[in-house]
PDB file of the backbone (N, CA, C, O) and the ligand in Angstrom, with CONECT records:
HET     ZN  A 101       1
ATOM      1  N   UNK A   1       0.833  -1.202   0.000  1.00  0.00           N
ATOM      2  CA  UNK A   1       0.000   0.000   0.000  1.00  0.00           C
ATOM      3  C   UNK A   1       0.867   1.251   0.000  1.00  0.00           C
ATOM      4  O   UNK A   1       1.990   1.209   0.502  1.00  0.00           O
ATOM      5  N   UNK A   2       0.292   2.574  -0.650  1.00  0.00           N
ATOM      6  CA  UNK A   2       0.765   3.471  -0.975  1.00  0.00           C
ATOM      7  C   UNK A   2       0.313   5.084   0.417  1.00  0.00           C
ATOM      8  O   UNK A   2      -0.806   5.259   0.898  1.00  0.00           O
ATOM      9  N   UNK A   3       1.467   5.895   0.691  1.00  0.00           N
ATOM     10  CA  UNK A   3       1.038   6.425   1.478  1.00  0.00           C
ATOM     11  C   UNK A   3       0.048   7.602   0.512  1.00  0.00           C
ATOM     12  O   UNK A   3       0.461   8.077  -0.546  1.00  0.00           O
ATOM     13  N   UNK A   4      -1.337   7.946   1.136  1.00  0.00           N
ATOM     14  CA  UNK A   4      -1.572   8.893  -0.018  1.00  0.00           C
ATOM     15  C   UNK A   4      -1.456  10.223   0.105  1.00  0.00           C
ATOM     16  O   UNK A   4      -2.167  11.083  -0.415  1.00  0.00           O
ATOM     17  N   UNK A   5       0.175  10.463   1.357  1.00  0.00           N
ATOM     18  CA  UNK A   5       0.115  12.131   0.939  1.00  0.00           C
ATOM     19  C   UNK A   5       1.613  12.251  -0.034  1.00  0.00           C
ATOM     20  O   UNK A   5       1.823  12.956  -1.022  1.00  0.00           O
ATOM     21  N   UNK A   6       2.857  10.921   0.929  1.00  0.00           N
ATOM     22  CA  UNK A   6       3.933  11.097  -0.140  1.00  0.00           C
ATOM     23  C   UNK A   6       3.968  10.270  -0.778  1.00  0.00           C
ATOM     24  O   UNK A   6       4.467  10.598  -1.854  1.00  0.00           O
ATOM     25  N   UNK A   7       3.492   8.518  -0.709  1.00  0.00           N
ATOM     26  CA  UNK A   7       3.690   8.308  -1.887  1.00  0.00           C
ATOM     27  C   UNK A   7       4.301   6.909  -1.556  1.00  0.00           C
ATOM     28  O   UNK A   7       4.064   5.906  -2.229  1.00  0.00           O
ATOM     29  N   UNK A   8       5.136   6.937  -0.420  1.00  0.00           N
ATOM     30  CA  UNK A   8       5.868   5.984  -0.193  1.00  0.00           C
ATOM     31  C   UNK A   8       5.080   4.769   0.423  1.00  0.00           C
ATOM     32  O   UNK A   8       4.029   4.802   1.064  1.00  0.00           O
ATOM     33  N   UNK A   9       5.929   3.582   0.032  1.00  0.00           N
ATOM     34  CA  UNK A   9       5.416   2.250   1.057  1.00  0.00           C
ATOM     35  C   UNK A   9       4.987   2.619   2.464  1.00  0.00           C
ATOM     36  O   UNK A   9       5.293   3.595   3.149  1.00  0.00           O
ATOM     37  N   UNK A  10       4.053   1.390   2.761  1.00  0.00           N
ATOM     38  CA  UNK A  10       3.563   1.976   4.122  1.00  0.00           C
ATOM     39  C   UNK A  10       3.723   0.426   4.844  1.00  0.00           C
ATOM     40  O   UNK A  10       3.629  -0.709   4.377  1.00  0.00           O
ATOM     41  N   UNK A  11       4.023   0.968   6.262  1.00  0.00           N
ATOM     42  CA  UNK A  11       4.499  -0.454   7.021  1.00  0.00           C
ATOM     43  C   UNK A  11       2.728  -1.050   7.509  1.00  0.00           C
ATOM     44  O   UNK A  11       1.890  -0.181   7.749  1.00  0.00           O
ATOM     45  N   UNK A  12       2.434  -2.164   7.582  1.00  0.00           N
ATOM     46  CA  UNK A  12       1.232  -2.721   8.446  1.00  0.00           C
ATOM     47  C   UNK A  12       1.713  -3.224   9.520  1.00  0.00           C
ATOM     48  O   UNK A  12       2.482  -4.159   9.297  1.00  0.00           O
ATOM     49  N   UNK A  13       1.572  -2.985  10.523  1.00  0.00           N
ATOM     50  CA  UNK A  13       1.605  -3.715  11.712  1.00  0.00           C
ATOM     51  C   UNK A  13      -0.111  -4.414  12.778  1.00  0.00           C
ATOM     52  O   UNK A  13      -1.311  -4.168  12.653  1.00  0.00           O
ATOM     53  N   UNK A  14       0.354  -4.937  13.333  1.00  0.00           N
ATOM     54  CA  UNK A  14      -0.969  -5.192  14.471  1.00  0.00           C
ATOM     55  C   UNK A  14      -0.759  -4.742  16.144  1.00  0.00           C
ATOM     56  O   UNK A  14       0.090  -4.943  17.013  1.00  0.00           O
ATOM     57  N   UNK A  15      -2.190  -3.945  16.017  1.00  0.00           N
ATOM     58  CA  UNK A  15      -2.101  -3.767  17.425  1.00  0.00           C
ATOM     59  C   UNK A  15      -3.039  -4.426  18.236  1.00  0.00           C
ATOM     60  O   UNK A  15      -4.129  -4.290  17.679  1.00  0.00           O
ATOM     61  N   UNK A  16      -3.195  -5.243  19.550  1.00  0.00           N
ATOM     62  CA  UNK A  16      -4.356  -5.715  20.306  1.00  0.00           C
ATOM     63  C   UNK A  16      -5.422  -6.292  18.918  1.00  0.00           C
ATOM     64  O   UNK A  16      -6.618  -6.027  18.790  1.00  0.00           O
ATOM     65  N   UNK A  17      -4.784  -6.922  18.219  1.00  0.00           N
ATOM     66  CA  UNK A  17      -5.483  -7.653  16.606  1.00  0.00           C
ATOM     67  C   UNK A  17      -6.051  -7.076  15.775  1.00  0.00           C
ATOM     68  O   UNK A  17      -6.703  -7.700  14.938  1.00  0.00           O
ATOM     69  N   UNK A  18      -5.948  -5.302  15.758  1.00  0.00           N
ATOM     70  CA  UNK A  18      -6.355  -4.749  14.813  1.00  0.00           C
ATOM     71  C   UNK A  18      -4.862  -3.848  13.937  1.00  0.00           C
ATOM     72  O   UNK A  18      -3.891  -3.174  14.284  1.00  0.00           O
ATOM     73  N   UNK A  19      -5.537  -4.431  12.515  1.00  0.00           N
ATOM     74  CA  UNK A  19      -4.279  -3.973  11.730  1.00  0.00           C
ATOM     75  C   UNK A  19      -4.229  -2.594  11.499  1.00  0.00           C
ATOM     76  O   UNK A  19      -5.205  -2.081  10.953  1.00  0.00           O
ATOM     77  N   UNK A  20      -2.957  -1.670  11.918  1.00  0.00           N
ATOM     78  CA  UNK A  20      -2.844  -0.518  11.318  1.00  0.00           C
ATOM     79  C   UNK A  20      -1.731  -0.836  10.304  1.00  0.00           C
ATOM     80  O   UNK A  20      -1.122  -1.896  10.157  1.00  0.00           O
ATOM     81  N   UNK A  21      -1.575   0.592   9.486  1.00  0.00           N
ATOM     82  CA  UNK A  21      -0.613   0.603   8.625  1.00  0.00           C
ATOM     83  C   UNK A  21      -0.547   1.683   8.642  1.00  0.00           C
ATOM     84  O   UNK A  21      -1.588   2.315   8.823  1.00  0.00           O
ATOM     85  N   UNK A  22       1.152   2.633   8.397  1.00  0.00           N
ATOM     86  CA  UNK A  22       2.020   3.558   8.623  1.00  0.00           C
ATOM     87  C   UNK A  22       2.715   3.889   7.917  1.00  0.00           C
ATOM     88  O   UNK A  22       3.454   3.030   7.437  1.00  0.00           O
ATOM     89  N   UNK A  23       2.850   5.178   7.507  1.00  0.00           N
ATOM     90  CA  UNK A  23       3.943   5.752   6.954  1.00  0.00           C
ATOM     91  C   UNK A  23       4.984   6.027   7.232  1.00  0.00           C
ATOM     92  O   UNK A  23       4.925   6.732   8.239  1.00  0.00           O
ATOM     93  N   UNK A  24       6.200   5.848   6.847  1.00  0.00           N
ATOM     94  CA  UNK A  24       7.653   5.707   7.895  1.00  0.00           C
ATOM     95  C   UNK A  24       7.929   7.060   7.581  1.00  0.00           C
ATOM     96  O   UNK A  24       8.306   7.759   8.522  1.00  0.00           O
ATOM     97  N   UNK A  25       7.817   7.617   6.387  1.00  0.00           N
ATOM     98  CA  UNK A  25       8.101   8.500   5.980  1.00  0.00           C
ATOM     99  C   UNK A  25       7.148  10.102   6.921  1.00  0.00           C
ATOM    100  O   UNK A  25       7.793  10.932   7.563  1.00  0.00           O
ATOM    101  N   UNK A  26       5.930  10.154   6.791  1.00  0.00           N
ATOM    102  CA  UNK A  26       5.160  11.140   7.211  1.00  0.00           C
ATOM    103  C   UNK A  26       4.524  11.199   7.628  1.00  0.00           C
ATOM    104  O   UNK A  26       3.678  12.091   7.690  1.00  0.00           O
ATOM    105  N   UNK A  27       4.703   9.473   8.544  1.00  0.00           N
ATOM    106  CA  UNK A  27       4.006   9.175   9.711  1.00  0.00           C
ATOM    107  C   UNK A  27       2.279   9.179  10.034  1.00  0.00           C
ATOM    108  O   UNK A  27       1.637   9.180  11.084  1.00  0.00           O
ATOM    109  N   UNK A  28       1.851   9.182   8.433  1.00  0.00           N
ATOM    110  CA  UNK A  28       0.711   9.017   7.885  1.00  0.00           C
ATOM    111  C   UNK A  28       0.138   7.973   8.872  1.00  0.00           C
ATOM    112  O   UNK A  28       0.971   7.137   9.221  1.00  0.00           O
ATOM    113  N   UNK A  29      -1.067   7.839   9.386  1.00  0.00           N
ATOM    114  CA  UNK A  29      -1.612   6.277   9.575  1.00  0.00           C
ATOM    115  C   UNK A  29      -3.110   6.171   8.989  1.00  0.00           C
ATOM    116  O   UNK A  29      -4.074   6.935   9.026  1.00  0.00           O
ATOM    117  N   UNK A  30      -2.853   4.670   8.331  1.00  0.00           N
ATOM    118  CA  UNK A  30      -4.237   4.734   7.631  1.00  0.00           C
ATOM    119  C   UNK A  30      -4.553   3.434   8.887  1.00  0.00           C
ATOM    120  O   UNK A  30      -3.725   2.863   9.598  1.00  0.00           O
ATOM    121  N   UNK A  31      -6.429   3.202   8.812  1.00  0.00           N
ATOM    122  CA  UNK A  31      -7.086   2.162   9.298  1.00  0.00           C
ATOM    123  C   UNK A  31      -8.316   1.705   8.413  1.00  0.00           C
ATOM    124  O   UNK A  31      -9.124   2.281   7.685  1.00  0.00           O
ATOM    125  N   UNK A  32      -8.213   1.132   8.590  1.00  0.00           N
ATOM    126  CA  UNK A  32      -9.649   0.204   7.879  1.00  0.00           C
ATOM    127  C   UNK A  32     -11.055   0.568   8.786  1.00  0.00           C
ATOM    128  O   UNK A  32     -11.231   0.825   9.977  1.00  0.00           O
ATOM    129  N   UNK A  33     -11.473   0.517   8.243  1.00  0.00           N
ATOM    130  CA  UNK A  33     -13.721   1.345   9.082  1.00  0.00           C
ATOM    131  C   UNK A  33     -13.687   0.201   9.906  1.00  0.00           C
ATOM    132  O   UNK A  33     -13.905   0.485  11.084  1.00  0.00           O
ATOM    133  N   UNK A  34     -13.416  -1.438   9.609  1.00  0.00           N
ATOM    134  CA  UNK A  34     -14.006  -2.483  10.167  1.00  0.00           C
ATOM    135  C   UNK A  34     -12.676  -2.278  12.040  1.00  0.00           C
ATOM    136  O   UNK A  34     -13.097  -2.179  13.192  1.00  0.00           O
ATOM    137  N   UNK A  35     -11.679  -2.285  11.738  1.00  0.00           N
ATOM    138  CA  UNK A  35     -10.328  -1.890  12.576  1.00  0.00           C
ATOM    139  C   UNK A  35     -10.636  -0.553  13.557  1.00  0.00           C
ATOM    140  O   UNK A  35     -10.499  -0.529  14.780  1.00  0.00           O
ATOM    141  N   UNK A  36     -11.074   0.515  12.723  1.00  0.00           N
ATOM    142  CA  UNK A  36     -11.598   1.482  13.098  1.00  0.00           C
ATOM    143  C   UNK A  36     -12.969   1.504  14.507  1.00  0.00           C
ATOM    144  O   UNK A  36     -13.006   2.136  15.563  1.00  0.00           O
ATOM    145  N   UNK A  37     -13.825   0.635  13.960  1.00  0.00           N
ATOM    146  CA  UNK A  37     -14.850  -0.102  14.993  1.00  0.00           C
ATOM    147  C   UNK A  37     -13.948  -0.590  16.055  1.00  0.00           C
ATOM    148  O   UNK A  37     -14.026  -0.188  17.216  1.00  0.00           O
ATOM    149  N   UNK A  38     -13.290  -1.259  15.738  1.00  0.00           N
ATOM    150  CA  UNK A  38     -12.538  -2.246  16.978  1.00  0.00           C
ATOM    151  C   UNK A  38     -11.278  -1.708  17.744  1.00  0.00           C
ATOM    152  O   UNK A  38     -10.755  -2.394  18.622  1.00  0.00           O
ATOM    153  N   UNK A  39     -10.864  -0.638  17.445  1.00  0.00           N
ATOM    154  CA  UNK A  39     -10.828   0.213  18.058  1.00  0.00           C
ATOM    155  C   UNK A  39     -11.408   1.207  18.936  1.00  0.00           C
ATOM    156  O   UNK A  39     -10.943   1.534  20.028  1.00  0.00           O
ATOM    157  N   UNK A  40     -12.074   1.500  18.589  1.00  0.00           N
ATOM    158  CA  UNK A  40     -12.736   2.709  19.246  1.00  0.00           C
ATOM    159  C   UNK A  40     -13.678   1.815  20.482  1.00  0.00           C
ATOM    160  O   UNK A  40     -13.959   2.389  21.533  1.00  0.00           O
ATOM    161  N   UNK A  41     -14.149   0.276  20.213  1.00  0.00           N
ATOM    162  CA  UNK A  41     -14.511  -0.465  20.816  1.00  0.00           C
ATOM    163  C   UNK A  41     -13.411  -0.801  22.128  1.00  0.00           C
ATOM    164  O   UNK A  41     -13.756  -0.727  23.307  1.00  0.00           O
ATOM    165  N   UNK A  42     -12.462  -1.063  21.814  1.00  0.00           N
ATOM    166  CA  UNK A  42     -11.429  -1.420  22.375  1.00  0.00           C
ATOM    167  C   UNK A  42     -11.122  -0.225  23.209  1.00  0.00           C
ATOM    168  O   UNK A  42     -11.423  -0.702  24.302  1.00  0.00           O
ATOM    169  N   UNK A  43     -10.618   1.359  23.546  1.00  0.00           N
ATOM    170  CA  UNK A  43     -10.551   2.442  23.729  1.00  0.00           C
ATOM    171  C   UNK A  43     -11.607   2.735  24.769  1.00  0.00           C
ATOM    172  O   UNK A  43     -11.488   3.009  25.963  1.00  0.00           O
ATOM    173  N   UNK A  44     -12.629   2.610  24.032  1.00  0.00           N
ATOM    174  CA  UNK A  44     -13.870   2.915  24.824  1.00  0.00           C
ATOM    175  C   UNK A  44     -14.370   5.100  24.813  1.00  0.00           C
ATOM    176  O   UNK A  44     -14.921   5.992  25.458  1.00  0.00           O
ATOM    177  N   UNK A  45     -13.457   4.721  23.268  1.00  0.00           N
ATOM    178  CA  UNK A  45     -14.109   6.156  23.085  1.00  0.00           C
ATOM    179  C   UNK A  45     -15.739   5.876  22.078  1.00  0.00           C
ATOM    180  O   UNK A  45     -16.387   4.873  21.778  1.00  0.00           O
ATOM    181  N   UNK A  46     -15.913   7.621  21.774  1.00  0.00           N
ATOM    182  CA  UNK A  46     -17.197   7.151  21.001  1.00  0.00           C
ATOM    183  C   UNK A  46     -16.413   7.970  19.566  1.00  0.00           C
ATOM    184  O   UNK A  46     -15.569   8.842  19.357  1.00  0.00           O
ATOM    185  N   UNK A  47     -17.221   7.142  18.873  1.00  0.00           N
ATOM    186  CA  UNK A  47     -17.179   6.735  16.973  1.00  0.00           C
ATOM    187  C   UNK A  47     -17.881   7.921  16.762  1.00  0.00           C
ATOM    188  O   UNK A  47     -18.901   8.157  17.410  1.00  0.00           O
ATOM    189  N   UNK A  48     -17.217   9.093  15.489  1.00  0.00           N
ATOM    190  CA  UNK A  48     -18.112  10.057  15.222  1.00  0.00           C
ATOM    191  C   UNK A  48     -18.669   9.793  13.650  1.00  0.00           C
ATOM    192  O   UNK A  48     -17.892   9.563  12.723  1.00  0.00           O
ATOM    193  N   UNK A  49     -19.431   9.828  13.568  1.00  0.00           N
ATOM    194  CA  UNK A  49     -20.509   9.293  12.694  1.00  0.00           C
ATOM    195  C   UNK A  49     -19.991   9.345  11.411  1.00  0.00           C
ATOM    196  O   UNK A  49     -19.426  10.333  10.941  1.00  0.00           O
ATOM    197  N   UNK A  50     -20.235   7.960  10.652  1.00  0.00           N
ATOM    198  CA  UNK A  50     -19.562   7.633   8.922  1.00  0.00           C
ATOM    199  C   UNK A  50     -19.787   9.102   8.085  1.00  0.00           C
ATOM    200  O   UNK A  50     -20.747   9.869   8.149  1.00  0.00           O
ATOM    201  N   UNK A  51     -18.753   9.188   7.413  1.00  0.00           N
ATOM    202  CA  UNK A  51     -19.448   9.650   6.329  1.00  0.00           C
ATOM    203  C   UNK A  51     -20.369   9.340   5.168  1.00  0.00           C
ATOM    204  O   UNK A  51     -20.457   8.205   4.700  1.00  0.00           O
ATOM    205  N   UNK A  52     -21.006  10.307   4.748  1.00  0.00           N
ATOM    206  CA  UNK A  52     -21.726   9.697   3.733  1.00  0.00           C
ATOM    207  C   UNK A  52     -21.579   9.371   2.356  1.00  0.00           C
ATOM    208  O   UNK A  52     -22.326   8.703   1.642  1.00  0.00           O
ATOM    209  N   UNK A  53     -20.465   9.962   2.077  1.00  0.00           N
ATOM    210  CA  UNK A  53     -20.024   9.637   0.791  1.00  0.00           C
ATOM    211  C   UNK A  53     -19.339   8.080   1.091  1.00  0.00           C
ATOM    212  O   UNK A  53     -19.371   7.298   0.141  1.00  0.00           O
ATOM    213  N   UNK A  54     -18.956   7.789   1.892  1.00  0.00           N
ATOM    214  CA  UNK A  54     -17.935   6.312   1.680  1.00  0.00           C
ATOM    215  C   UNK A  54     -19.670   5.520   2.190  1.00  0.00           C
ATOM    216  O   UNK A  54     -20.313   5.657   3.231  1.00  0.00           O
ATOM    217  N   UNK A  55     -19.974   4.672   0.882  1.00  0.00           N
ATOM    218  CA  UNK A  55     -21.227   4.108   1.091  1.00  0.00           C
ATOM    219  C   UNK A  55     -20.627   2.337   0.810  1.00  0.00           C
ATOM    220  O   UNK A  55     -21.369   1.374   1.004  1.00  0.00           O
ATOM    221  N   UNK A  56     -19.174   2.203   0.332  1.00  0.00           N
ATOM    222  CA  UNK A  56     -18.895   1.251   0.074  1.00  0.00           C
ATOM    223  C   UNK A  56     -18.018   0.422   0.515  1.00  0.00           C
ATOM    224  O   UNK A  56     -17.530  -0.538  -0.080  1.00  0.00           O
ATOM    225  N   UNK A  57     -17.736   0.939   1.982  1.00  0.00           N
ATOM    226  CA  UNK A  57     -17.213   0.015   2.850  1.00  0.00           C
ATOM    227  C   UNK A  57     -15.521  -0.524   2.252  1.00  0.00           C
ATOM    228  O   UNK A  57     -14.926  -1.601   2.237  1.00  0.00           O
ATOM    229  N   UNK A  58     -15.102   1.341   1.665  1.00  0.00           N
ATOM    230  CA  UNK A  58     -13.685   1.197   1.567  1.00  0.00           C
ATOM    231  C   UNK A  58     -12.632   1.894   2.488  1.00  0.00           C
ATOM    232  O   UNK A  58     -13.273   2.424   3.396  1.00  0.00           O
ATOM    233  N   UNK A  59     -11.487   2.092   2.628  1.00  0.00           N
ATOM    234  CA  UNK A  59     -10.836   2.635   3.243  1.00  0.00           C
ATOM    235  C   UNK A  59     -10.895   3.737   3.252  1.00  0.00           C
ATOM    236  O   UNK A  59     -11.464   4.253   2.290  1.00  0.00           O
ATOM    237  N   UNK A  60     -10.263   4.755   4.483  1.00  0.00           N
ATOM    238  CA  UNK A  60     -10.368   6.188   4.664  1.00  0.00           C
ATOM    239  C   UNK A  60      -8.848   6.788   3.580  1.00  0.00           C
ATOM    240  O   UNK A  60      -7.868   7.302   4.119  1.00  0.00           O
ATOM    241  N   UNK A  61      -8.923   6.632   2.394  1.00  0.00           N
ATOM    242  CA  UNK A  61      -7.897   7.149   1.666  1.00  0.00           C
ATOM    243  C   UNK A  61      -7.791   7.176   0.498  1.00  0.00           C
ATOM    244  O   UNK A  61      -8.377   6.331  -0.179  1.00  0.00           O
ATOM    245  N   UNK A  62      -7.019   8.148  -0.076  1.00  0.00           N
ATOM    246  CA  UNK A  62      -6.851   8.361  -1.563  1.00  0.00           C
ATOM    247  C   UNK A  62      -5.856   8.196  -2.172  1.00  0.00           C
ATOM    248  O   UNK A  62      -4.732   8.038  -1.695  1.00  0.00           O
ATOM    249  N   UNK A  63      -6.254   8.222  -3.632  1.00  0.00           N
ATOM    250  CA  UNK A  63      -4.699   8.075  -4.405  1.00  0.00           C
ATOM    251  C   UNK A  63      -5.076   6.627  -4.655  1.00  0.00           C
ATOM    252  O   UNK A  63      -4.256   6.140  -5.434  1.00  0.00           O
ATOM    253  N   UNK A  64      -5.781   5.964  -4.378  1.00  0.00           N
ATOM    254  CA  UNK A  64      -5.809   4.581  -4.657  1.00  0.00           C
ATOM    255  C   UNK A  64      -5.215   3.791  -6.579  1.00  0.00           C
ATOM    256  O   UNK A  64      -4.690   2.684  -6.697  1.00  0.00           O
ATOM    257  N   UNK A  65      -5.430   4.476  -7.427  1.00  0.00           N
ATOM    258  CA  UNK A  65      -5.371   4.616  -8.494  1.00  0.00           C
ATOM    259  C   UNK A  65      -3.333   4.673  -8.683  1.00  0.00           C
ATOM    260  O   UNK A  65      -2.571   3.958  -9.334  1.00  0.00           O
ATOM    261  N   UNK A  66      -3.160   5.498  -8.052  1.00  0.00           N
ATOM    262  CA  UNK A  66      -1.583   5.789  -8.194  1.00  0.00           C
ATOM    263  C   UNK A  66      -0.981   4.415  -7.159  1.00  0.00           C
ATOM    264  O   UNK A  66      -0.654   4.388  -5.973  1.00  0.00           O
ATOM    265  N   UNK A  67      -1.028   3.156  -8.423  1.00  0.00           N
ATOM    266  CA  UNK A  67      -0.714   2.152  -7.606  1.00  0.00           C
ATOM    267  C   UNK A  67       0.939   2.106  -8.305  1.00  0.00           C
ATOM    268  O   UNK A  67       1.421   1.046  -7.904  1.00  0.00           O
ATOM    269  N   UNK A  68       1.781   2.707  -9.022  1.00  0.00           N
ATOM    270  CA  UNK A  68       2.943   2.350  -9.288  1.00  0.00           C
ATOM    271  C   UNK A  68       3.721   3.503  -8.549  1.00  0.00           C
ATOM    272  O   UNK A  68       4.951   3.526  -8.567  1.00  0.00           O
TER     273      UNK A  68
HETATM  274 ZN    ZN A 101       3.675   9.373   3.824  1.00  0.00          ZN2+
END
């Protein structure tokens, strides 16, 4: 996976079994909505409400397209 502000590889790691992934470079972190839940579950904060444009149960990020 691509970071989508510079560009660079991004590390995945796991935390408490939910996967993040990181930018080494700009310290970007992306999460997945489903990770995202299980987190915030986990935390015991509260979840501020989906957006409405992501209706398709993809990741919080762009650039997806700029896969080389
Ligand atoms: Zn980055």
């Amino acid at each position: 996976m691509q970071c989508p502000k510079c560009h660079a590889g991004m590390v995945g790691y796991q935390r408490d079994g939910i996967l993040i992934e990181q930018c080494m470079v700009c310290r970007a972190v992306l999460i997945g909505e489903y990770e995202l839940v299980r987190l915030v579950e986990t935390c015991g904060c509260t979840l501020p409400p989906p957006l409405p444009s992501n209706g398709h149960g993809g990741r919080h990020y762009e650039g997806r397209h700029r896969r080389n």
